[in-house]
Structures are given as structure tokens and as C-alpha cells.
VOBA-1610 file (N, C-alpha, C; in pm, whole numbers, padded with zeros to 5 digits, always signed):
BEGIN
Unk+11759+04606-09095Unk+11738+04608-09239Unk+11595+04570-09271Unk+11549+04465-09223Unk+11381+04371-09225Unk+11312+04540-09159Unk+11348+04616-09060Unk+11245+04725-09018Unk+11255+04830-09126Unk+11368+04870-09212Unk+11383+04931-09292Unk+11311+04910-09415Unk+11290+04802-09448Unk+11271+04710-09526Unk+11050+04759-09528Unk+11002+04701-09404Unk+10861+04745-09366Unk+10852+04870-09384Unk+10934+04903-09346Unk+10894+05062-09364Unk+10843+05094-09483Unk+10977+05095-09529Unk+10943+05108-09749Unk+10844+05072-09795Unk+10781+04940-09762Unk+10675+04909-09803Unk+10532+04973-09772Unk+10574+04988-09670Unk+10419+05052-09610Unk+10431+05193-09654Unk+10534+05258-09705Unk+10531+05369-09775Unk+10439+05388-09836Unk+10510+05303-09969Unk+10493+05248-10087Unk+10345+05211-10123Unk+10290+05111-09972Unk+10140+05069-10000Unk+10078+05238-09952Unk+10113+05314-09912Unk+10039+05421-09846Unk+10004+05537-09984Unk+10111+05532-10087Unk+10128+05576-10176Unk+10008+05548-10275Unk+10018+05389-10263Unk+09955+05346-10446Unk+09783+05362-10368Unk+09781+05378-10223Unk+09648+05389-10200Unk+09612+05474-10202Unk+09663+05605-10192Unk+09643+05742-10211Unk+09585+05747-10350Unk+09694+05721-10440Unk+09648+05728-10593Unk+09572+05677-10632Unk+09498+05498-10592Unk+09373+05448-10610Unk+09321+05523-10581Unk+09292+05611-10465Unk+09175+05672-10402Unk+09139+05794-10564Unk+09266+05837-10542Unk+09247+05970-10670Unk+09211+05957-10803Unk+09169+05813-10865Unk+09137+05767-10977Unk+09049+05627-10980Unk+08954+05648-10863Unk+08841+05598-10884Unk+08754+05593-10966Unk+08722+05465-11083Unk+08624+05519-11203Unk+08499+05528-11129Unk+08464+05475-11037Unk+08359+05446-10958Unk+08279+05581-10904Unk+08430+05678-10912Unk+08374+05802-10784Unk+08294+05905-10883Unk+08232+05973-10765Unk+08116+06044-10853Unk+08168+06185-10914Unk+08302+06184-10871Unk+08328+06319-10980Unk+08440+06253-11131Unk+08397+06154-11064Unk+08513+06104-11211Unk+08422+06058-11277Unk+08269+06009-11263Unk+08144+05964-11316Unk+08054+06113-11426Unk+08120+06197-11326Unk+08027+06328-11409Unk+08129+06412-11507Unk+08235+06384-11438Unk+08311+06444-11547Unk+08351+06375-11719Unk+08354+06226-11720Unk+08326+06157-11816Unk+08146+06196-11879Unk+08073+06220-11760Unk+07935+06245-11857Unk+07909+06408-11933Unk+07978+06489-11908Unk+08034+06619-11922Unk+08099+06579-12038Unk+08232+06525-12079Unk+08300+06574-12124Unk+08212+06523-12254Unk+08127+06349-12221Unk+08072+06274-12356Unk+07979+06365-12422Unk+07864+06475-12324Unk+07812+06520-12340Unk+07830+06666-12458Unk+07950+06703-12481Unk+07992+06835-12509Unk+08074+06775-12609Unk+08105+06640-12623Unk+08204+06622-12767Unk+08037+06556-12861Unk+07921+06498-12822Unk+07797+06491-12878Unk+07746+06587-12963Unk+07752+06699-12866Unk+07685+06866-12856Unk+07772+06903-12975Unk+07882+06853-12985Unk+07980+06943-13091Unk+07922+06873-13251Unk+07926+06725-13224Unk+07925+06605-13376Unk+07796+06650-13408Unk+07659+06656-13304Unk+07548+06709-13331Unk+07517+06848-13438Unk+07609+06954-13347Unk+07572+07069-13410Unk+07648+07049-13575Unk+07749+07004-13554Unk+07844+07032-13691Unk+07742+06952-13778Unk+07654+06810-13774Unk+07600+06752-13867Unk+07466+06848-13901Unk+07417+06933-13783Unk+07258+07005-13835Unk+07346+07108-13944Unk+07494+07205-13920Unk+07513+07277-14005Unk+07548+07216-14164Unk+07646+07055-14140Unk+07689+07052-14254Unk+07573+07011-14386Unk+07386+06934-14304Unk+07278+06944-14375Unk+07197+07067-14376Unk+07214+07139-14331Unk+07142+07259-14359Unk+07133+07313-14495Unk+07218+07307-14561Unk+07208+07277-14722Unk+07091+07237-14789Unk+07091+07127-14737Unk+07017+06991-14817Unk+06897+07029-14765Unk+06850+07078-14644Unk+06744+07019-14586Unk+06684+07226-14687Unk+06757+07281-14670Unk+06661+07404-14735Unk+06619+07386-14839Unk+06697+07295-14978Unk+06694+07304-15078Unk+06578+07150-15112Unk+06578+07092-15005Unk+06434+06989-15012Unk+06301+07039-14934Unk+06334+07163-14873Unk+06203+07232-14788Unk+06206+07330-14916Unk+06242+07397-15056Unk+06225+07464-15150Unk+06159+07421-15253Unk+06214+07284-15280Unk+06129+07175-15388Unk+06018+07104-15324Unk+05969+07099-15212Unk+05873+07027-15167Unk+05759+07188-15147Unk+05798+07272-15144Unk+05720+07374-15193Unk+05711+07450-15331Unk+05736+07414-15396Unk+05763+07422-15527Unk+05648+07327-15575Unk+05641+07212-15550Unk+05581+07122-15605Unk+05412+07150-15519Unk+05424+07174-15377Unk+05285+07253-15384Unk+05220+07315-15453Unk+05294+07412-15508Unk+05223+07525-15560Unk+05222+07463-15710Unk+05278+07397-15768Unk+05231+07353-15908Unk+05123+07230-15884Unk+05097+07161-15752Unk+04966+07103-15753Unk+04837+07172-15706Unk+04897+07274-15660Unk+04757+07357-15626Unk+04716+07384-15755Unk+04819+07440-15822Unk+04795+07479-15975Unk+04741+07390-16070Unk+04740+07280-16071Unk+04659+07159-16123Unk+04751+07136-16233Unk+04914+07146-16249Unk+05012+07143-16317Unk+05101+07016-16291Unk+05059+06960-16159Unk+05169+06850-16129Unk+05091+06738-16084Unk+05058+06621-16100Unk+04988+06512-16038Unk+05025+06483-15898Unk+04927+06447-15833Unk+04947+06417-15672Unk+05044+06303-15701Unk+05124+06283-15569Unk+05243+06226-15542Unk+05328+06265-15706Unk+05341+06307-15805Unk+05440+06299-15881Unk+05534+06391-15876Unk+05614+06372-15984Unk+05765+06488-15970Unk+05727+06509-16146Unk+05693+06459-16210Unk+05649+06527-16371Unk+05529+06517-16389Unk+05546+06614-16515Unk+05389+06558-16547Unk+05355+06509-16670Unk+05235+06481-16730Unk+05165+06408-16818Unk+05337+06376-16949Unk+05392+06532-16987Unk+05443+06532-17076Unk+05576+06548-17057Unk+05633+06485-16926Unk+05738+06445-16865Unk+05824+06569-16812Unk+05797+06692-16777Unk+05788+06825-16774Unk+05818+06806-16626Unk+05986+06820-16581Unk+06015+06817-16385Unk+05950+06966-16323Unk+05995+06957-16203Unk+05881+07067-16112Unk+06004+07197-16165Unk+06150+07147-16175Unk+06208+07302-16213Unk+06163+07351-16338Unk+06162+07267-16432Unk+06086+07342-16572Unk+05932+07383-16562Unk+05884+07338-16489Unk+05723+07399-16469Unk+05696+07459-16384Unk+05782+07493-16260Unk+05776+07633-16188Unk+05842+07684-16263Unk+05960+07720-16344Unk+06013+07853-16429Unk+05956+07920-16460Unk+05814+07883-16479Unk+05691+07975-16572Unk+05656+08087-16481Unk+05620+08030-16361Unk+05610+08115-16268Unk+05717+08231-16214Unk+05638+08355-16211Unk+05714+08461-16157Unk+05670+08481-15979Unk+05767+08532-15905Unk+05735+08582-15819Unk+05733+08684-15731Unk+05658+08779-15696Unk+05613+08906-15690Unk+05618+08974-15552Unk+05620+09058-15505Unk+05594+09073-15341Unk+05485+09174-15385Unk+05370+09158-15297Unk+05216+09233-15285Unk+05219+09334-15173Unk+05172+09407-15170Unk+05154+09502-15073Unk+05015+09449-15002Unk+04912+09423-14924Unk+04831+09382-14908Unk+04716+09465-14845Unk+04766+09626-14795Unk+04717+09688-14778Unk+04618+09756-14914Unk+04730+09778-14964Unk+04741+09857-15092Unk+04687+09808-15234Unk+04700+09642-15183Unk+04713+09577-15322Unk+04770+09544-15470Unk+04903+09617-15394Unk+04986+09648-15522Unk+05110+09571-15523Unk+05209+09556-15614Unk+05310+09478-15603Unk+05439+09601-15589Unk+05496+09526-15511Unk+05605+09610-15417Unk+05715+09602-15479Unk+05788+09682-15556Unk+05911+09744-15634Unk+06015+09703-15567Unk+06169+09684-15636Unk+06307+09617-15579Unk+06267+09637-15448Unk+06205+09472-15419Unk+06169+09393-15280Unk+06265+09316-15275Unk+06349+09286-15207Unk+06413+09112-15189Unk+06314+09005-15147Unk+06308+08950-15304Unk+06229+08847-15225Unk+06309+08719-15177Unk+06416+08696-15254Unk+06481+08578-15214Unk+06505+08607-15044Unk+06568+08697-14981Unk+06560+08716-14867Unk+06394+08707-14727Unk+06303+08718-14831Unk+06186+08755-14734Unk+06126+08586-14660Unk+06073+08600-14586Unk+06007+08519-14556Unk+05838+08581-14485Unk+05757+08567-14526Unk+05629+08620-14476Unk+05582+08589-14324Unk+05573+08472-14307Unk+05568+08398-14156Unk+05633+08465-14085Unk+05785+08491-14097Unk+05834+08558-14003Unk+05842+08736-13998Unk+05818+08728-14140Unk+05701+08910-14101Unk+05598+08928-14056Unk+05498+08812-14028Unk+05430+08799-13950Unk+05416+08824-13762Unk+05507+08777-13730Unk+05582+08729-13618Unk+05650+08938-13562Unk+05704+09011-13638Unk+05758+09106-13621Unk+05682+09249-13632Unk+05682+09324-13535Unk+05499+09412-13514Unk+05584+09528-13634Unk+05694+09497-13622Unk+05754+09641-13789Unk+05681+09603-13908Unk+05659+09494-13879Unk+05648+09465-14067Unk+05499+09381-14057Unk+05401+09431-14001Unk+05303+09353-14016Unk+05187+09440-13886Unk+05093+09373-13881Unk+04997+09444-13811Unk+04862+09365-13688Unk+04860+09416-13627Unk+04727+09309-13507Unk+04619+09297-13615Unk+04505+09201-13559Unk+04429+09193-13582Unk+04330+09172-13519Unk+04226+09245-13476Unk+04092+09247-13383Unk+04044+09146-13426Unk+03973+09081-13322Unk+03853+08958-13285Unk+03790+08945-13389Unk+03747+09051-13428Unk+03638+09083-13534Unk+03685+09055-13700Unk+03801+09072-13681Unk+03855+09086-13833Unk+03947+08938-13853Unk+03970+08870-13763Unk+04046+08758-13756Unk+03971+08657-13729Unk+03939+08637-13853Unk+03831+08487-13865Unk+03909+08407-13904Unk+04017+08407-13910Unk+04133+08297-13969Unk+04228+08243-13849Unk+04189+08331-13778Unk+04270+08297-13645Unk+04413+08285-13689Unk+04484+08441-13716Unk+04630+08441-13747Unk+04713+08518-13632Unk+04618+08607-13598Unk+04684+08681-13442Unk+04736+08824-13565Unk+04837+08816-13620Unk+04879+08931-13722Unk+04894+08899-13809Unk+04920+08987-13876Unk+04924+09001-14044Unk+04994+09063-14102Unk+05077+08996-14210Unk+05211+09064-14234Unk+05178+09174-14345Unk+05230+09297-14391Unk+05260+09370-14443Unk+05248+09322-14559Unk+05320+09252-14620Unk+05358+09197-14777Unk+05393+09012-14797Unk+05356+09008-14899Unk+05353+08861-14877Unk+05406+08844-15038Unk+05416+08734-15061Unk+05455+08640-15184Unk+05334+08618-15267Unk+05358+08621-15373Unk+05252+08594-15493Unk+05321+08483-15589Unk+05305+08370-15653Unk+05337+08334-15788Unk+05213+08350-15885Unk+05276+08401-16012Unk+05194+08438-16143Unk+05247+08403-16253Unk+05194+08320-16365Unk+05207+08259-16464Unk+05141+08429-16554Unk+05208+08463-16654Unk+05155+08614-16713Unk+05218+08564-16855Unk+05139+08598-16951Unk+05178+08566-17104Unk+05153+08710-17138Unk+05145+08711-17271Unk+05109+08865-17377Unk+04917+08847-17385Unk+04874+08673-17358Unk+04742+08771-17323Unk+04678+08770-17188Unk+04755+08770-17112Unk+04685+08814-16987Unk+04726+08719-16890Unk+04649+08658-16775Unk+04722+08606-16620Unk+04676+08483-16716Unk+04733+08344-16677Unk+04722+08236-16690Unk+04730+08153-16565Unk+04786+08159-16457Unk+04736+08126-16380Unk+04794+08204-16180Unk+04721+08189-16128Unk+04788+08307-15995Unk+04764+08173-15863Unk+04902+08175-15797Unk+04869+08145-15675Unk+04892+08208-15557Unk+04841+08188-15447Unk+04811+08279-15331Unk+04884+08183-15205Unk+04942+08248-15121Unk+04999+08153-15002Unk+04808+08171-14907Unk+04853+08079-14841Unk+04670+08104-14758Unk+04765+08001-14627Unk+04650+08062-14493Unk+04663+07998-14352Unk+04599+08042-14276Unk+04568+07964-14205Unk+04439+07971-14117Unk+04417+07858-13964Unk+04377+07851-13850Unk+04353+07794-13794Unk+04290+07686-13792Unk+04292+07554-13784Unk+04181+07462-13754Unk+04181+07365-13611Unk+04195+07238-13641Unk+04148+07194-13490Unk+04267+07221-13415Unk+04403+07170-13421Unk+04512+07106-13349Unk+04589+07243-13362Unk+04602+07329-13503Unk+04713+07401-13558Unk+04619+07511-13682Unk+04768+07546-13698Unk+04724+07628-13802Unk+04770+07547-13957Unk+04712+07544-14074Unk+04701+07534-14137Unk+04756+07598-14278Unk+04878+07558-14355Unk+04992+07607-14415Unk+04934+07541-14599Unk+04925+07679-14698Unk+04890+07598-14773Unk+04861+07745-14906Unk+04858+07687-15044Unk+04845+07755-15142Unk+04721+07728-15222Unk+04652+07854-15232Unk+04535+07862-15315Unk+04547+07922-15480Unk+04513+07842-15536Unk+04542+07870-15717Unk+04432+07943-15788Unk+04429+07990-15855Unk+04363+08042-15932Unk+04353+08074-16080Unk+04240+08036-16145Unk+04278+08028-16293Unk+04282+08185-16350Unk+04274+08231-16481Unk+04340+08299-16552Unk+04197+08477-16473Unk+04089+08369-16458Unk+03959+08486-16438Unk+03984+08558-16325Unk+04056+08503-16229Unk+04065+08535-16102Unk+03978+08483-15998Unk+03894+08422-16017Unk+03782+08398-15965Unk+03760+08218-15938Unk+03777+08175-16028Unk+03811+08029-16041Unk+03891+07953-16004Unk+03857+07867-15836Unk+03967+07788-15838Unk+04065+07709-15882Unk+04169+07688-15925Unk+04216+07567-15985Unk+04251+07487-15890Unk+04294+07506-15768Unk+04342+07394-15632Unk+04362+07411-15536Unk+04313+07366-15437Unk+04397+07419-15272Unk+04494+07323-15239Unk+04615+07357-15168Unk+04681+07235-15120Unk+04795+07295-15004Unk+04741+07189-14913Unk+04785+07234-14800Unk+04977+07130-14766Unk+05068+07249-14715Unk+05218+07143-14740Unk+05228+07151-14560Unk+05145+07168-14457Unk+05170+07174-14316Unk+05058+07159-14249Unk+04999+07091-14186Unk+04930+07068-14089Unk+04902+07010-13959Unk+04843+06951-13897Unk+04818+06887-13759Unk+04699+06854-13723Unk+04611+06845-13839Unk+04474+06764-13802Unk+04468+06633-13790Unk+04361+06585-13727Unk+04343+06431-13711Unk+04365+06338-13819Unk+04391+06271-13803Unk+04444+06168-13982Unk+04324+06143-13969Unk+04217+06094-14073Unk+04128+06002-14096Unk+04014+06138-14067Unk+04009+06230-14024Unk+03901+06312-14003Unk+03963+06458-14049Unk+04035+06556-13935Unk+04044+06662-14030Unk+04132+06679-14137Unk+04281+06554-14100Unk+04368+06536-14186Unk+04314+06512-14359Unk+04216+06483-14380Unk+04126+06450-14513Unk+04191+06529-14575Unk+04191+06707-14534Unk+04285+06817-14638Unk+04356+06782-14709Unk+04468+06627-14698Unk+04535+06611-14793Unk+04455+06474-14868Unk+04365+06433-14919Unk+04303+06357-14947Unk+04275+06426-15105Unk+04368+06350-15186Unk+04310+06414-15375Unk+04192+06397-15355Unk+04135+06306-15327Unk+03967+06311-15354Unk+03891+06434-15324Unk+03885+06482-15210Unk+03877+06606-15164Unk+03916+06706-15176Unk+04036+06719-15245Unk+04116+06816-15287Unk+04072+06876-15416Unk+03996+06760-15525Unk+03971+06735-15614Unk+03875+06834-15630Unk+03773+06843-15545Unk+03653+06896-15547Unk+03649+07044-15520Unk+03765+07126-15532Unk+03804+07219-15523Unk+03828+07299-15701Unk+03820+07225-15749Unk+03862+07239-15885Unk+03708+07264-15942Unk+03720+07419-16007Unk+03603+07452-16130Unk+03503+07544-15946Unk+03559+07537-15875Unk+03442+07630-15754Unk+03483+07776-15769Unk+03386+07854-15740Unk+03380+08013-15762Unk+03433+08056-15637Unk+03509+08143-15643Unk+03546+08192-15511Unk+03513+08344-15466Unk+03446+08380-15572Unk+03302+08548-15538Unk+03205+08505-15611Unk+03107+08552-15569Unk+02949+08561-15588Unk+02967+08694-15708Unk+02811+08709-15747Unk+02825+08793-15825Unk+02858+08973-15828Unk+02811+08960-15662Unk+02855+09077-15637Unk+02996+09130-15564Unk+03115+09032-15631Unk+03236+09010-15596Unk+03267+08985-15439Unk+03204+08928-15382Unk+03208+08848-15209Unk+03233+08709-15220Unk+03383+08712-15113Unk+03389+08570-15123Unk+03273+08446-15052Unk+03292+08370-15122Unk+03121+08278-15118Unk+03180+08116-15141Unk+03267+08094-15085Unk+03324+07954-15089Unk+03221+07925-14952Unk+03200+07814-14940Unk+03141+07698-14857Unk+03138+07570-14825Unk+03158+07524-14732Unk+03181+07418-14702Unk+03073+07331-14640Unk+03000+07254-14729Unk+02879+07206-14650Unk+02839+07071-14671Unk+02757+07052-14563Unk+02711+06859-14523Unk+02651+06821-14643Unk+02558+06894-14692Unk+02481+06836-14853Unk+02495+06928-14902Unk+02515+06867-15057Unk+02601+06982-15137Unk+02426+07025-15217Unk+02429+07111-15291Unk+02320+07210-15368Unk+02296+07102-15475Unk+02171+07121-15560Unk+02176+07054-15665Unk+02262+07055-15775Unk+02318+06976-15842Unk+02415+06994-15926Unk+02372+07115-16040Unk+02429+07183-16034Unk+02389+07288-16204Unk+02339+07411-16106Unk+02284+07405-15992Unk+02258+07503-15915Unk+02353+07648-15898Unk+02256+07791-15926Unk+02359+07874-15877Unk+02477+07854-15729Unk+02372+07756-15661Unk+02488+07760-15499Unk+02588+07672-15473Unk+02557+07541-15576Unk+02666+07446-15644Unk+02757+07508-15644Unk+02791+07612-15744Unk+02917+07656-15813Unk+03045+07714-15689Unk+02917+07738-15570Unk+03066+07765-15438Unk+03102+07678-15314Unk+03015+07568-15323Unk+03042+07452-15251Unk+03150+07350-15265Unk+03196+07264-15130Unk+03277+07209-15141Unk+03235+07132-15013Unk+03222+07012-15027Unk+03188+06866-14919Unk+03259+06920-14790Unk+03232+06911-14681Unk+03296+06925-14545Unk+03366+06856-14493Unk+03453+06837-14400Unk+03517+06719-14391Unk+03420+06656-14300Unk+03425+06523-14320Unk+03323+06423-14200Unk+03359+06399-14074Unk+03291+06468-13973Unk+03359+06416-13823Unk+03462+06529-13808Unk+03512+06645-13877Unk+03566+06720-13850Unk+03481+06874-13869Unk+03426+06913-13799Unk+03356+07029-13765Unk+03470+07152-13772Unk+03568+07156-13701Unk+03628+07255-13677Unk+03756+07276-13750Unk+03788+07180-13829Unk+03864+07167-13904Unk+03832+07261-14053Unk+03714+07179-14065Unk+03640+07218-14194Unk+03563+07360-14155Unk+03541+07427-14061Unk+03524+07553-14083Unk+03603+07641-14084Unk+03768+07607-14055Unk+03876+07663-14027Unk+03941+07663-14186Unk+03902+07561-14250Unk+03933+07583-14379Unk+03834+07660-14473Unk+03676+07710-14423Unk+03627+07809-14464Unk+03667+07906-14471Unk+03692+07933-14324Unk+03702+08039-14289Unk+03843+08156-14332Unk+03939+08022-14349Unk+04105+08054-14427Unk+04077+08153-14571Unk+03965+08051-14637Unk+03957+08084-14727Unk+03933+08231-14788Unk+03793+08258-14687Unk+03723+08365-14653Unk+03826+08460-14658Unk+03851+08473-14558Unk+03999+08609-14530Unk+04076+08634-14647Unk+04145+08519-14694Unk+04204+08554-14788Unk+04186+08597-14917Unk+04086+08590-14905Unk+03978+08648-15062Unk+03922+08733-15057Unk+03921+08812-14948Unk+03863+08980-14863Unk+03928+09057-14845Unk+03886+09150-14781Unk+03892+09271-14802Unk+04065+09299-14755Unk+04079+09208-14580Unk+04226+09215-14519Unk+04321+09116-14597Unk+04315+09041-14708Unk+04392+08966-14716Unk+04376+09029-14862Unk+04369+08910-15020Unk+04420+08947-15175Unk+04289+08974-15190Unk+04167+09070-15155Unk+04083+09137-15199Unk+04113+09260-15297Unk+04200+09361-15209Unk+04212+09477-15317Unk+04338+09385-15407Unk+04418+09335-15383Unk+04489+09314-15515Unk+04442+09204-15637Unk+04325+09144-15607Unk+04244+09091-15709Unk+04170+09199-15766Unk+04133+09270-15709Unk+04033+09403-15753Unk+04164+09431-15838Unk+04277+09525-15809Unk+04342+09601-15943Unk+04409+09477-16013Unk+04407+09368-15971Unk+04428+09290-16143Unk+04295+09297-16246Unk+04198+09314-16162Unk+04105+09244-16293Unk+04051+09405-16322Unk+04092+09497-16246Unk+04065+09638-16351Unk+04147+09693-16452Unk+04306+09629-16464Unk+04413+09608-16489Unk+04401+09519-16640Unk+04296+09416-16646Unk+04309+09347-16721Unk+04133+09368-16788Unk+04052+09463-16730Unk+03983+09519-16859Unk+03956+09623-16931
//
């Protein structure tokens, strides 16, 4: 009975050691399969939280461009959300219309979707946009899209105010940002850049009101309609014909600040809103 007895037991211990062996937390496939499984229930809480803000995050990447373009426009105070006469960024972009341009052509492009478009990424796509030679890409964009976005303030007497998307290369990146224009076409009202990657304290200055400031009341063609913005170490005498297209450089940023010339340049020529400034202002005499 006592041998019967050993037996059973040593079964028994032969058993529960088997099964220790098979549910080792220790062992390395029971180690990866817990890091697997933590990994893929993460992967799941992760993705479901980027979809369930995806909402939010478009409709604060819409108003935080929104509010660009009414400070380029000299309509919204730096850092504010109203202005002087308590006027939010949805009631003072309403004014604004927005247009799709042809840029070849210079013309504005008939039932376009614009809510659907995005320019950047017509950029990006050789259907809807075009190379650009060494020679012609002083902005350093690589291509150039087909059609782009316009906002225009337009009354019964004429443009009141136009802004332009603009981008261009400088030190680190390229350079994301809206150029305004008052009613002449010709007259800056603001640049303001909503993306960059320059040095804080040197090329980062771009977002500096002070500097930004000095953008306001500059000519952006000469008299023989060429763009003539400049960016330079000493500015002209005040009241000077060469005054009127200058703008301070950034300090310690060389390449920054010619990259924001040079943005400028393009986009006020011939490949960028050259001809479609030309048929507004033949348009409007």
C-alpha cells in the first residue's frame, strides 16, 4: 500500500512539474508573448484616441490659420483672438472670400472644390503641379502646384484687401506663411509666417511683431512693376525712393533672411501671383 502510495505521489509531483515548467512567467516565450499582446492592445487605445481627436485637432489647425491670415492682414492683433472692436476671428474672416487661382494663367478657376483642395499636397503630385529648374526656383520649392488658394476681401468699390499663401526655403526648413496685401495690390499690409524651423533668437525673429511690423506700408513692385522687396543690413534714408522696399534683415541670420527675400520674390513674379496681380489691376482700371 506505502509502494502504491509513492508511486501516486511521484506521479502527481511529475505532473505539477510538467505544468510549472509550461507556465513559467519567467520563460522567454511567455515574456514576449505578454509584450506582444501589451503592445497591440496600446497600438489599438493609441490609434482609436489619434481618430477620436482628429476632429479637434483639424478644426484648431483651421482657426490657427484663420487667424494668420487676418494678422497678416493687419485685422487681428498679435497673440489676440479679437480685435480693437471686440470682432472674433469667425466674424472677421467671413469677410473674406476664397478663390482657387490658376497660376499659370492667372485666373480664378470655376466650380473648384476648394473645401476639398489642399495646395501642398498638389504640390507633392507631378498631375497637378509642375518641376522647377535651378534657374527659376529661387524659393527653393522643388515644384509648383497648378492652383493654389487666394483670400479676398471685394466690396462694390473694388479689392479691399488680398492675401496670398507664400513659402520658401530658409536655414533649417521651408518656410509656411501668408502675404497680405492692401486694396492697390502693391502694398504690403503683413507677412506672417504659421510654420517654421529657424533658429529661435536669430532666424526664428520671423515671428517677432517687431519685425513683422516693419513689413507694413513696403512696396512690393518698383515702378516698372518688378518685385523689389529687400532685405538689408542698413536701411535707405528714410523718405528715400529705396526706403519704400526695404525691410531690416534678420541679425546673425544670413540665410534665413535671404530665404525670406527670396520667398517673396517668386511669389510676386512672373511663376508665382505675377500674372494674376497683372489681370486684377487691369480688371480694376
Amino acid at each position: 500500500m506505502a509502494d502504491r502510495d509513492d508511486s501516486f505521489d511521484s506521479a502527481r509531483g511529475g505532473f505539477d512539474g510538467a505544468r510549472g515548467d509550461s507556465f513559467d512567467k519567467e520563460g522567454i516565450r511567455n515574456v514576449l508573448t505578454v509584450a506582444i499582446v501589451m503592445c497591440l492592445v496600446c497600438s489599438i487605445l493609441v490609434a482609436g484616441a489619434a481618430v477620436n481627436l482628429r476632429p479637434a485637432q483639424q478644426l484648431n489647425k483651421e482657426a490657427d490659420k484663420r487667424q494668420n491670415i487676418l494678422r497678416a492682414a493687419g485685422m487681428l492683433p498679435a497673440n489676440a483672438k479679437i480685435d480693437a472692436e471686440g470682432r472674433g476671428v469667425e466674424e472677421l474672416f467671413s469677410r473674406f472670400s476664397v478663390r482657387a487661382v490658376d497660376l499659370a494663367s492667372g485666373r480664378f478657376v470655376a466650380d473648384f472644390d476648394i473645401d476639398g483642395y489642399n495646395q501642398l499636397r498638389a504640390a507633392r503630385d507631378p498631375a497637378r503641379s509642375r518641376d522647377l529648374s535651378n534657374s527659376e526656383d529661387i524659393a527653393t520649392l522643388g515644384r509648383l502646384e497648378n492652383v493654389t488658394l487666394i483670400y479676398i476681401i471685394q466690396t462694390d468699390a473694388g479689392i479691399e484687401k488680398l492675401v496670398l499663401p507664400v513659402r520658401g526655403y530658409g536655414l533649417w526648413g521651408t518656410l509656411y506663411g501668408y502675404l497680405a496685401l492692401e486694396g492697390d495690390l502693391k502694398t504690403i499690409s503683413g507677412l506672417a509666417f504659421y510654420d517654421q524651423k529657424e533658429t529661435p533668437g536669430l532666424g526664428g525673429e520671423v515671428d517677432n511683431p517687431k519685425w513683422k511690423a516693419q513689413w507694413v506700408g513696403v512696396q512690393l513692385f518698383d515702378d516698372a512693376g518688378e518685385p523689389a522687396v529687400r532685405l538689408v543690413k542698413t536701411r535707405s534714408a528714410s523718405g528715400s525712393e529705396a526706403a519704400a522696399y526695404e525691410v531690416d534683415a534678420l541679425s546673425g541670420a544670413t540665410l534665413t533672411t535671404r530665404g525670406v527675400e527670396n520667398l517673396v520674390r517668386f511669389w510676386a513674379g512672373e511663376l508665382g501671383f505675377g500674372p494674376f496681380l497683372d489681370n486684377l489691376k487691369a480688371e480694376a482700371a
